[in-house]
Biotite code that builds the C-alpha atoms (Angstrom):
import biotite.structure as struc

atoms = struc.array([
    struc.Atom([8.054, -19.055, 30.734], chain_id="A", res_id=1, res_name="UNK", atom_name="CA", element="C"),
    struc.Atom([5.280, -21.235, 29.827], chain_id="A", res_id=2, res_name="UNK", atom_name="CA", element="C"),
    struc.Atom([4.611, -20.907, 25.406], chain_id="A", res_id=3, res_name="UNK", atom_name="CA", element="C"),
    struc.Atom([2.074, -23.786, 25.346], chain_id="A", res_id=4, res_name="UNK", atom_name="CA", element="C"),
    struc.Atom([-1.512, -22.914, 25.617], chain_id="A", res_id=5, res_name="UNK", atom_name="CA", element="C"),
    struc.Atom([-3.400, -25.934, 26.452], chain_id="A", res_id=6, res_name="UNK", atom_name="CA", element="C"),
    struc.Atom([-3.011, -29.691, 26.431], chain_id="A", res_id=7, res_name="UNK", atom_name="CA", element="C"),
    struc.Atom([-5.789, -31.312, 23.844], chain_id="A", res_id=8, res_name="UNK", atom_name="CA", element="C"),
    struc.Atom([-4.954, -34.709, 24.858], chain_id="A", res_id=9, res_name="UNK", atom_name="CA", element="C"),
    struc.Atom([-3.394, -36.876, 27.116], chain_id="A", res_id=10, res_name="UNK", atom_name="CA", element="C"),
    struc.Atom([-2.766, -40.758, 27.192], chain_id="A", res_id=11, res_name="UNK", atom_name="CA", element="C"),
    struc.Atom([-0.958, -43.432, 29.127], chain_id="A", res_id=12, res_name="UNK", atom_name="CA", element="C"),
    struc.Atom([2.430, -43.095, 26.807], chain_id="A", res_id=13, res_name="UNK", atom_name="CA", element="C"),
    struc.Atom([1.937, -39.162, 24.743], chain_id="A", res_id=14, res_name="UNK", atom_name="CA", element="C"),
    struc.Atom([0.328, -36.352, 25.201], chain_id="A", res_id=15, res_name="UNK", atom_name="CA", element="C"),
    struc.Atom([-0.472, -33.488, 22.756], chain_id="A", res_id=16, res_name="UNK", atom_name="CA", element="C"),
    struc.Atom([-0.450, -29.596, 23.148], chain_id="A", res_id=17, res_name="UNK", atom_name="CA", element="C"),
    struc.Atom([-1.418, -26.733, 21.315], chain_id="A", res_id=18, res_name="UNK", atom_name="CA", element="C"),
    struc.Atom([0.153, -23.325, 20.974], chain_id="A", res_id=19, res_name="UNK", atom_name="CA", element="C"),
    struc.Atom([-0.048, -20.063, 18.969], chain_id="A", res_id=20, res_name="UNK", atom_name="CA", element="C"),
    struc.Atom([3.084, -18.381, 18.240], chain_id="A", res_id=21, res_name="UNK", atom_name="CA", element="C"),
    struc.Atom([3.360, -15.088, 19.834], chain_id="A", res_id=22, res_name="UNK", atom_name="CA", element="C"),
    struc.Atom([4.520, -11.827, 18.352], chain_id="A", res_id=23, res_name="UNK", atom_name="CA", element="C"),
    struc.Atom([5.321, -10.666, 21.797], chain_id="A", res_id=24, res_name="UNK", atom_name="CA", element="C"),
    struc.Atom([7.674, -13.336, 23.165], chain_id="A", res_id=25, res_name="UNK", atom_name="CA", element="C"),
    struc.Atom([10.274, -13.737, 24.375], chain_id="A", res_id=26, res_name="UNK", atom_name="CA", element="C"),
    struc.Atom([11.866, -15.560, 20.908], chain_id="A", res_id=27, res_name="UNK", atom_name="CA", element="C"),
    struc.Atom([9.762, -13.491, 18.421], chain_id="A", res_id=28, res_name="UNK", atom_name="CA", element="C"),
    struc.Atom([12.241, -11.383, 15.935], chain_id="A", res_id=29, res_name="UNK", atom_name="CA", element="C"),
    struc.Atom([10.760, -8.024, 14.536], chain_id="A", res_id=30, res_name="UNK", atom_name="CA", element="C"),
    struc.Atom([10.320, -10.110, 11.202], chain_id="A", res_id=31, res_name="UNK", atom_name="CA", element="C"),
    struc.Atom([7.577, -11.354, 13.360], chain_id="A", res_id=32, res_name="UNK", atom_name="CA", element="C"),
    struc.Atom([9.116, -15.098, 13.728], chain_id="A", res_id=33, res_name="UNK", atom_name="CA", element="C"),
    struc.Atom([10.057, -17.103, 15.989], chain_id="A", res_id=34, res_name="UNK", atom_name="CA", element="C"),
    struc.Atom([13.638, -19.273, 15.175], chain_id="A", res_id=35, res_name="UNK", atom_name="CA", element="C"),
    struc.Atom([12.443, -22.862, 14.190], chain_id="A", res_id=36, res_name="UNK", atom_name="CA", element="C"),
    struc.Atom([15.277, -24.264, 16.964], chain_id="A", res_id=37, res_name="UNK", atom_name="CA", element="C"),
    struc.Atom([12.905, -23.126, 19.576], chain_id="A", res_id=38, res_name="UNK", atom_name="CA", element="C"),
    struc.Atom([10.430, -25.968, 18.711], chain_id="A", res_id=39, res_name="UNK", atom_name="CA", element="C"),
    struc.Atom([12.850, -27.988, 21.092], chain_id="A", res_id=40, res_name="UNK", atom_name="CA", element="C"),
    struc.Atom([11.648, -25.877, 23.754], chain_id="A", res_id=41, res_name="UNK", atom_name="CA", element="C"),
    struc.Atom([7.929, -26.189, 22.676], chain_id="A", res_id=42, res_name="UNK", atom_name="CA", element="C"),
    struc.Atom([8.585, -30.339, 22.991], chain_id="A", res_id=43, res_name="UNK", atom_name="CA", element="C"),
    struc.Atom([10.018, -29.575, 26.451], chain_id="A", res_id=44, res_name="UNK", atom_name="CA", element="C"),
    struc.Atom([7.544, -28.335, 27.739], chain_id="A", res_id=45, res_name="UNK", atom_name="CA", element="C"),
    struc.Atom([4.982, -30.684, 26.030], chain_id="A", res_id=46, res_name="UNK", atom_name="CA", element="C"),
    struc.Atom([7.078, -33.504, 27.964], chain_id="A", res_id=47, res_name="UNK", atom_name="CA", element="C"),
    struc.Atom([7.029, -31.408, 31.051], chain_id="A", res_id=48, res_name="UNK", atom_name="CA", element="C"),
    struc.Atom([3.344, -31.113, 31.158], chain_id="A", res_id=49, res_name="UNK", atom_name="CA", element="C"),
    struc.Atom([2.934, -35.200, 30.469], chain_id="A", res_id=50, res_name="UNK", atom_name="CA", element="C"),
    struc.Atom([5.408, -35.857, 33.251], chain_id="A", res_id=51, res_name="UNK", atom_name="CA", element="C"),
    struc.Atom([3.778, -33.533, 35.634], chain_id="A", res_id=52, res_name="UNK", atom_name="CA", element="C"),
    struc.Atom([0.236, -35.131, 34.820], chain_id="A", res_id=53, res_name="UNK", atom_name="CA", element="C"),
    struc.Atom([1.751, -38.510, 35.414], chain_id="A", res_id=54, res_name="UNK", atom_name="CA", element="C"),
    struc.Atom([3.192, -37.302, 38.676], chain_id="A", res_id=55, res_name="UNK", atom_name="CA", element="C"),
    struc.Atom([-0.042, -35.259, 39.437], chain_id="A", res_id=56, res_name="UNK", atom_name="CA", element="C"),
    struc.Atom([-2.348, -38.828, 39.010], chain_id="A", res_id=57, res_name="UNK", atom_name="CA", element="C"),
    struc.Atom([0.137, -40.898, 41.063], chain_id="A", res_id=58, res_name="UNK", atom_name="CA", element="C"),
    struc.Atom([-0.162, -38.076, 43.908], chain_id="A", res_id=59, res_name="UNK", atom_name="CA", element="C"),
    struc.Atom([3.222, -37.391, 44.178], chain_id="A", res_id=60, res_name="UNK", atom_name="CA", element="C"),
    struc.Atom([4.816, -33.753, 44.020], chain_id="A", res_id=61, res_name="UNK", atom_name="CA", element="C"),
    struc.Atom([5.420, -32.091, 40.598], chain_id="A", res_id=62, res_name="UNK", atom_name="CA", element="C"),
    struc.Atom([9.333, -32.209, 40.136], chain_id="A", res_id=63, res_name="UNK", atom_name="CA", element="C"),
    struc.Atom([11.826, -30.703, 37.612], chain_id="A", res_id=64, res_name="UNK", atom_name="CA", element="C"),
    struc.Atom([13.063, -32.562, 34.702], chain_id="A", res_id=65, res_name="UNK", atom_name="CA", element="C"),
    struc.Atom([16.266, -31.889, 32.847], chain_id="A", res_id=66, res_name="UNK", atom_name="CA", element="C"),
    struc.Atom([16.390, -31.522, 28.373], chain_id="A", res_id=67, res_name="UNK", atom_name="CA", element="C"),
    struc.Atom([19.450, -33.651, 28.512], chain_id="A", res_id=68, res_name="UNK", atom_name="CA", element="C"),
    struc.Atom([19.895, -33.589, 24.687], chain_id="A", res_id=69, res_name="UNK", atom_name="CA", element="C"),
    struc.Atom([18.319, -34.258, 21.089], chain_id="A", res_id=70, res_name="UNK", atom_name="CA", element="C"),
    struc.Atom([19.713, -36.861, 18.432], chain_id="A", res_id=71, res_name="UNK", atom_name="CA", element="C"),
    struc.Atom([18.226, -34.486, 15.809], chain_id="A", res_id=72, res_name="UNK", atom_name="CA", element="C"),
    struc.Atom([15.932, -31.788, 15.281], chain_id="A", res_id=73, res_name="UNK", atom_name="CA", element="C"),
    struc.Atom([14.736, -31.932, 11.672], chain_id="A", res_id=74, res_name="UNK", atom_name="CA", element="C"),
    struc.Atom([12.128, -28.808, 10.774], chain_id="A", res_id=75, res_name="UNK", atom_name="CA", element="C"),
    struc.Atom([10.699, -28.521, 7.085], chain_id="A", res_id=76, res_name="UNK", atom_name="CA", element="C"),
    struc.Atom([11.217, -24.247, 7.990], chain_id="A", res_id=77, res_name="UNK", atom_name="CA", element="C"),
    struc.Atom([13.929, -21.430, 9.007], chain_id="A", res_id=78, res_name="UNK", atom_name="CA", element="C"),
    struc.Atom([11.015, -20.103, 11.195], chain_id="A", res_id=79, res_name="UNK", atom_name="CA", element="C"),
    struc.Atom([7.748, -20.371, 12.468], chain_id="A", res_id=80, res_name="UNK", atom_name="CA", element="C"),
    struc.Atom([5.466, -17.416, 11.819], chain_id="A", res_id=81, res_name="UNK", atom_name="CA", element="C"),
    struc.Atom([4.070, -15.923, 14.327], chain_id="A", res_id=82, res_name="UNK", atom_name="CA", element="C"),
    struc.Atom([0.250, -15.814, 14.913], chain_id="A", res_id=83, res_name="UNK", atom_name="CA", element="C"),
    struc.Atom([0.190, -19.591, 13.437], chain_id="A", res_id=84, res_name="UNK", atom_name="CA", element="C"),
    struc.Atom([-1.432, -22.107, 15.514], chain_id="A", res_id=85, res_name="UNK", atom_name="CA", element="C"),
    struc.Atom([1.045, -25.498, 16.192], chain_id="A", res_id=86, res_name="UNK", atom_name="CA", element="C"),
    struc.Atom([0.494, -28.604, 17.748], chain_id="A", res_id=87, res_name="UNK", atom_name="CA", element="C"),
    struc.Atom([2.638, -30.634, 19.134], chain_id="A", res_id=88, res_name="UNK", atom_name="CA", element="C"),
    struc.Atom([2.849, -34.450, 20.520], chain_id="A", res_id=89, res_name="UNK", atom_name="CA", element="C"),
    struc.Atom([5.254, -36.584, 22.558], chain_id="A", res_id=90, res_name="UNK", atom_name="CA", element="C"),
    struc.Atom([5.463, -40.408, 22.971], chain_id="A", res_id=91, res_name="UNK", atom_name="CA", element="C"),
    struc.Atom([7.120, -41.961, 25.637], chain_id="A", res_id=92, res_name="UNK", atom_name="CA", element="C"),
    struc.Atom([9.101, -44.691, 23.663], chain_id="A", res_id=93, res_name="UNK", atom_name="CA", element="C"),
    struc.Atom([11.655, -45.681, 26.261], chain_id="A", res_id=94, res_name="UNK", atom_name="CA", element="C"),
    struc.Atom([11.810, -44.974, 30.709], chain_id="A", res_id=95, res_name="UNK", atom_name="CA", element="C"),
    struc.Atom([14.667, -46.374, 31.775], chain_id="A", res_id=96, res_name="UNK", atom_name="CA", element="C"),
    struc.Atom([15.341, -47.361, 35.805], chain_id="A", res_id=97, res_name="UNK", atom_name="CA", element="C"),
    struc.Atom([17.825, -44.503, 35.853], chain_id="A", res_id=98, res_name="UNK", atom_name="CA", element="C"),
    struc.Atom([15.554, -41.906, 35.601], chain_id="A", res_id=99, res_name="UNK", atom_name="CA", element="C"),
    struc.Atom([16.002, -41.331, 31.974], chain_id="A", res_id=100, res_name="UNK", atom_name="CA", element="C"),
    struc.Atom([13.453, -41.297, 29.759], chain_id="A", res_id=101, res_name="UNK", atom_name="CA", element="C"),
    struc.Atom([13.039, -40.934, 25.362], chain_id="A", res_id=102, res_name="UNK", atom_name="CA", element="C"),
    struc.Atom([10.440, -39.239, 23.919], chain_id="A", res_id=103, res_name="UNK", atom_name="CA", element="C"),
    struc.Atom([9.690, -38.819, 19.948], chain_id="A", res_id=104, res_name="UNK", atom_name="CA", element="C"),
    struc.Atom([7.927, -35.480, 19.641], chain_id="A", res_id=105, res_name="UNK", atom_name="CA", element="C"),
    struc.Atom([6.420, -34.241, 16.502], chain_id="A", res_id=106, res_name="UNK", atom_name="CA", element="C"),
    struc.Atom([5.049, -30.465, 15.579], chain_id="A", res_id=107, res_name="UNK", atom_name="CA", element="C"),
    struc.Atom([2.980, -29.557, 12.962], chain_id="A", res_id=108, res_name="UNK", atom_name="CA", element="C"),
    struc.Atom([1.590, -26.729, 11.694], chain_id="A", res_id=109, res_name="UNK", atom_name="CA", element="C"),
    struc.Atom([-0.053, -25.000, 8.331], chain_id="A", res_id=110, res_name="UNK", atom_name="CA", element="C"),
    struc.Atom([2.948, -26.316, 6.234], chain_id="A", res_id=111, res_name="UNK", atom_name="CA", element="C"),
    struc.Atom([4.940, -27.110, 9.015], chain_id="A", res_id=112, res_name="UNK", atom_name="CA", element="C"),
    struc.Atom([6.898, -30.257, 10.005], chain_id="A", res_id=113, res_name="UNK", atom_name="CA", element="C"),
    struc.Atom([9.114, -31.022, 13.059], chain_id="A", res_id=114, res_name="UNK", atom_name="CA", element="C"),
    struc.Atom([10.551, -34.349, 14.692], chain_id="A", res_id=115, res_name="UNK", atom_name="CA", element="C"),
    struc.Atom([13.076, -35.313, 16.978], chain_id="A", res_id=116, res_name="UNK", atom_name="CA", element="C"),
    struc.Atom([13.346, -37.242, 20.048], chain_id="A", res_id=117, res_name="UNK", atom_name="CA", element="C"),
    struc.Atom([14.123, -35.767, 23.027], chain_id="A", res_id=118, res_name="UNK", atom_name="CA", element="C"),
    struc.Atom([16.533, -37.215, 26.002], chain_id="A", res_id=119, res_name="UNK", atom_name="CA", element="C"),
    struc.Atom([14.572, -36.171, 29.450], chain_id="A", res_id=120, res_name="UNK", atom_name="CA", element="C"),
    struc.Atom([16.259, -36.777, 33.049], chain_id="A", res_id=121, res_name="UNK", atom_name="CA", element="C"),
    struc.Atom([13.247, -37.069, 35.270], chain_id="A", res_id=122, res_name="UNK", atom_name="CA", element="C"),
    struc.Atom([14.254, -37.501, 38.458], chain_id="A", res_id=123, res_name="UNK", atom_name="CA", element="C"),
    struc.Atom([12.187, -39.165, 41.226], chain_id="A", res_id=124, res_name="UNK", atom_name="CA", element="C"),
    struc.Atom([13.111, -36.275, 43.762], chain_id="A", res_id=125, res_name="UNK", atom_name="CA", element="C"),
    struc.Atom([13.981, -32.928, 42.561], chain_id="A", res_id=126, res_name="UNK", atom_name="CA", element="C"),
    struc.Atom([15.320, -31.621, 45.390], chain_id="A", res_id=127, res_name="UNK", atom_name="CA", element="C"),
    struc.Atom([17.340, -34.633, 46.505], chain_id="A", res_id=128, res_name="UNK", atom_name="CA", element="C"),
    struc.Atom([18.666, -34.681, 42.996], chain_id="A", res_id=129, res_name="UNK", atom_name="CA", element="C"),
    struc.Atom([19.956, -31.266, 43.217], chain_id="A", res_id=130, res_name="UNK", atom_name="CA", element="C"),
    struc.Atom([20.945, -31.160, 46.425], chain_id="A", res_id=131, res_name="UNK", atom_name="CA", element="C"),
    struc.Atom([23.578, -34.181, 45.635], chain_id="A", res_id=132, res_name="UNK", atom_name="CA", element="C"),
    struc.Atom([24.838, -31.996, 42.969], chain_id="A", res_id=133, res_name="UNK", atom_name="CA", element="C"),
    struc.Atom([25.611, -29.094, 44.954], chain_id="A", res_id=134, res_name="UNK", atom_name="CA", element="C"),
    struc.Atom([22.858, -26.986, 44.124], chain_id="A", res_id=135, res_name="UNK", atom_name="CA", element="C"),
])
């Protein structure tokens, strides 16, 4: 389930995404929102698109990466209406050797402010990475 709708910009460290909130998601409520928690997954997949770009440019195969956890999520609303238009940026601020990697992610919107960063596992090899876990 992709909910971004195109990338606006992209840099060596952050990247930044735009999306409209759809009425006919798979989030949306028949108050026609969307919970505000979900902006975690709208960061996700922000990161996910800058790590697949990297990976893309370097010629190597587009992997998975793993939302390993938030230190907090702090949004200025209950919900995000939907139809509004939100963007939303990441910054790499710290890639450790281990494969782990800290992003500080930021969405706003027509009164609208989210942060948090986000704790990413972006393995080298997706499949050897599962694989060693059983999967």
């Amino acid at each position: 389930m992709v909910l971004l709708d195109r990338v606006v910009e992209i840099g060596e460290d952050h990247i930044v995404a735009e999306l409209k909130v759809r009425d006919d998601g798979l989030f949306s409520s028949p108050d026609h929102t969307v919970p505000a928690w979900v902006g975690l997954e709208y960061m996700a997949q922000v990161i996910a698109a800058f790590s697949g770009y990297r990976r893309k440019c370097r010629g190597e195969e587009i992997g998975l990466g793993f939302l390993v956890g938030t230190r907090h999520y702090l949004c200025s609303v209950g919900c995000f209406p939907c139809g509004i238009l939100l963007r939303v940026r990441a910054e790499k601020i710290i890639e450790a050797s281990n494969e782990m990697s800290v992003f500080d992610c930021v969405i706003e919107g027509d009164n609208i402010h989210a942060a948090s960063k986000l704790n990413v596992l972006l393995p080298q090899d997706s499949k050897k990475f599962l694989a060693g876990k059983g999967i």
